[in-house]
Structure formats: structure tokens, C-alpha cells
Steps between C-alpha positions, in 0.01 A plus 500: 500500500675390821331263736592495881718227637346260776735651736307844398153367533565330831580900624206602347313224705618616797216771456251268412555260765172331500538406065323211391713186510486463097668852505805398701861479377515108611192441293665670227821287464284172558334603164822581370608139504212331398364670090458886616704815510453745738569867454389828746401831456516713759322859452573708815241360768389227228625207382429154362674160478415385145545126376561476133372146327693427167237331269505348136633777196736696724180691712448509841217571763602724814281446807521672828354309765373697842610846387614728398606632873499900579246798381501456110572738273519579157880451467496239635300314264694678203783264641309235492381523184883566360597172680260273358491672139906459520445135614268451191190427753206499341271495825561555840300378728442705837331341822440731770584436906170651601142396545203505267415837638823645460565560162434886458845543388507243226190537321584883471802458260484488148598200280390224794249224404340298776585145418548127762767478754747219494550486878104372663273823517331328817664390832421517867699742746540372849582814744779401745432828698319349840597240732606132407132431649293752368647380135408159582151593617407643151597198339211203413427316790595166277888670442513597852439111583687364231858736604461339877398212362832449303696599809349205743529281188869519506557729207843694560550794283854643461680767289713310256762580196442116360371646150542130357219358785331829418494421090379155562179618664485742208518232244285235677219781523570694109380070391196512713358805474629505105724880575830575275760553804834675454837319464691357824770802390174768485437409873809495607599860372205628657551400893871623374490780387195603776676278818833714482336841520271360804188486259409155468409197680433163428274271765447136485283340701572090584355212711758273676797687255298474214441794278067538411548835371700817414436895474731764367405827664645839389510891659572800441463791674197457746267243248557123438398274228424162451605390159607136494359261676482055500415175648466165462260210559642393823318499827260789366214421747768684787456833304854630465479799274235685724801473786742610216270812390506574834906484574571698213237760632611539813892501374393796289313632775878547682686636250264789505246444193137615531352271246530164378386504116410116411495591152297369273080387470202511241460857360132464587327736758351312839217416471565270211867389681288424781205284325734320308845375631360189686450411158740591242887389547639640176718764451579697811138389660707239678693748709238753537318178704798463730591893510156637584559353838784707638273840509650711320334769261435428111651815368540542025807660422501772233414413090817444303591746177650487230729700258536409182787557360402337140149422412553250221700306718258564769181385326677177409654431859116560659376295259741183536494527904159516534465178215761290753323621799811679657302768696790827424347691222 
């Protein structure tokens, strides 16, 4: 079947103006270049981006991530299903951009089985709708302190293309906190590919010219996520990335966005993210500590589904990811 050109699906955005980041053209081509293939299909007032993993014996898993975009119909999924079959997919793996309570239109169709999500299922929403103040006011009183804190401390924050000083941080913190990180090259398409289309900014924040630490904010539309994020041991006690958080909010707060995602905690419900992240530092309890403090609302996104494609295959895939602890099937 044909598949639409990016130059097609980047029309076909311009109806869906508010798409999830993951479903953008530029995230697309940055796949592109580093082990996936993206194709679209595009359905009348539905469409998906689709990224296509080549794996082991000539198969291949097909995931969409934040879609697909538009009213879904029937049709639509027929091309779907011709894409994937024709790019001998055995799965495809679907994750919704819509909330836990959302998902009326998924769990309706035929041939969908509720599975994990690769992106987290959990993350904090900060609404940049009110006043500068009023946002601060619904922050902890501890972030509050620490953000003016950083600012009499001497902590300068400035919007930056340096992606080297930027993967630095990124390396120095992947050691300590024992994260993979992305290649210097990964990083650097990224701010590309997002920086030239006015989508992307990078913020470092320094004491006396030197850098502490380093955000890479993205946008699209009127939302704004937080994905990548890093600092170093230096000078921590003058609490640079609460003044960071807090750049990159208000930045996104002037190009027009009315949330700030920070992307990313425990998939546990309050009350238990509340009695124990004073605690626990593994996994993503670390940043749920630090991003609990800028107010925001804990929000689930939707279960992911699969498709499968070939069951065999399938069977043997779940049963090797979930042996190595990989967290997709």
C-alpha cells in the first residue's frame, strides 16, 4: 500500500495542531537515523506516524507512540494492518495520547489487547494557564525557596545550543544515577531537528561561567515536555535545576503552551508516592522527590495495546522481554 510522505503528514498536522510531540515529523526523521523506520498512514481525518524496529530473522515490531491522531475508523486501521503485515510486523504496539479515562475508543475495537507502555504511564502536568505568580504559589513552599534561592546564590540560567556542555552533564549524571543515555549524535539530532522548526530549547544553568546543569525542553502546539534533563556534582547546595525547571517553564509559558509535562514518575497512585519517596531513590522515585515540588497535577496516560500480527513470534518475544526485564511486551 502507499504510505504518505513527511511532507504529506506535516499537512495533515496542520489540522491537528496540538499532536503529541512523539507524533511529529521532526521526531520521525530523528528515529529515522538512529535503528527505526518510519512510515504514515493517513485515513481521511486519521492518521498515525508509525516507527518500524527491524529485529533478529527478518521481523519487525511497529509501534505508534501518542496516536493515532483524528476520529478513527475502520479503514483506517485496515491500512494499518496492510502496512505492518507488508512490513512482516508481527506486533504493533499502540500507545494512546489520552488519559486513563479516555480510552472509550480503543477498548471498543476488535483485535486490541491491553498490554505496558514503553513511554512512563505516570507523570505530573504543570498548568501554565495563570500568572507567573499564581504558578509559583502552587508549587512546595521548599521549591519556591530553593528557585529564589538559586537566583541570590548566583546561579545564571541561559538558553544555550552548546550540546557538547549539555552531553557532559548527561554523562556525568547516566554514571551516578546508573541510566543508559543516548549517543552525543542522538542529542544532537534532537535540539536539530526540533531548534530549526522553533520547537526546542536547550537551558544550562552555570555559576561564575560554569555549567551545573542542562535541560532540553520541547513544544508543540500549546503543551511542553520535559524529556532530558542533567547535572553534575558541582556546587549542588545553590540548587540550580529548580531555577532551570523554572526557565524552561516560563519560556514555554511565552511561546504560548498551556502545560508543562515533566514526564516521567512511579506508576503508583498517591498515597503510596506520597508515603514513600523520602525513602526510595530507585528508578524514577528520584525525580518524583524533586518533581512533586513544582505543583503540578499527577495525571496516568491511557493503557498501551497491542496487535499481534504473529502469535508464535509473539509468545516468544513476551516471553524473552519480560526474562531481560525490558518492560515493552
Amino acid at each position: 500500500m502507499a504510505t504518505s510522505s513527511y511532507t504529506e503528514w506535516d499537512e495533515f498536522l496542520l489540522s491537528h495542531p496540538n499532536a503529541h510531540i512523539l507524533q511529529t515529523s521532526e521526531w520521525g526523521q530523528l528515529k529515522d537515523h538512529f535503528g527505526w523506520q518510519t512510515k504514515h498512514v493517513i485515513e481521511e481525518n486519521c492518521g498515525a506516524q508509525i516507527l518500524f524496529r527491524k529485529l533478529p530473522l527478518g521481523i519487525k515490531l511497529a509501534y505508534i507512540p501518542k496516536g493515532p491522531i483524528g476520529k478513527i475508523s475502520s479503514q483506517f486501521w485496515k491500512h494499518v494492518d496492510d502496512l505492518c503485515e507488508m512490513e512482516k510486523a508481527f506486533l504493533l504496539k499502540i500507545e494512546p495520547d489520552c488519559w486513563d479515562d479516555e480510552t472509550e475508543k480503543f477498548d471498543d475495537l476488535q483485535g486490541l489487547l491491553k498490554s505496558n507502555t514503553i513511554q512512563p504511564r505516570r507523570t505530573i502536568l504543570v498548568s501554565l494557564e495563570d500568572t507567573e505568580e499564581e504558578i509559583l504559589d502552587r508549587m512546595k513552599q521548599k521549591t519556591r525557596y530553593n528557585i529564589r534561592l538559586a537566583g541570590k546564590k548566583g546561579v545564571l540560567v541561559r538558553e544555550s545550543n552548546d550540546i557538547k556542555a549539555f552531553y557532559r552533564l548527561i554523562e556525568e549524571t547516566g554514571k551516578r544515577d546508573a541510566f543508559g543515555v543516548h549517543s552525543y549524535e542522538y542529542y544532537l539530532s534532537a535540539y536539530d531537528n526540533f531548534y530549526k522548526k522553533n520547537k526546542c530549547a536547550l537551558f544550562l544553568a552555570e555559576y561564575e561561567n560554569q555549567p551545573l546543569a542542562g535541560i532540553m525542553v520541547f513544544i508543540n502546539g500549546n503543551r511542553a515536555w520535559y524529556f532530558y534533563g542533567a547535572s553534575n556534582e558541582k556546587e549542588r547546595n545553590r540548587m540550580p535545576t529548580y531555577l532551570l525547571q523554572w526557565h524552561a517553564m516560563k519560556w514555554a509559558k511565552e511561546k504560548g503552551c498551556k502545560t508543562y509535562d515533566l514526564w516521567g514518575i512511579p506508576d503508583e497512585e498517591l498515597p503510596i508516592l506520597e508515603e514513600n519517596f523520602e525513602r526510595r531513590s530507585d528508578g524514577l522515585w528520584g525525580v518524583y522527590r524533586f518533581k512533586r515540588g513544582f505543583g503540578g497535577e499527577i495525571k496516568r496516560t491511557a493503557s498501551g495495546y497491542d496487535k499481534i500480527y504473529n502469535p508464535f513470534i509473539y509468545f516468544i518475544f513476551k516471553a524473552i522481554t519480560r526474562y531481560k526485564g525490558m518492560g515493552i511486551g
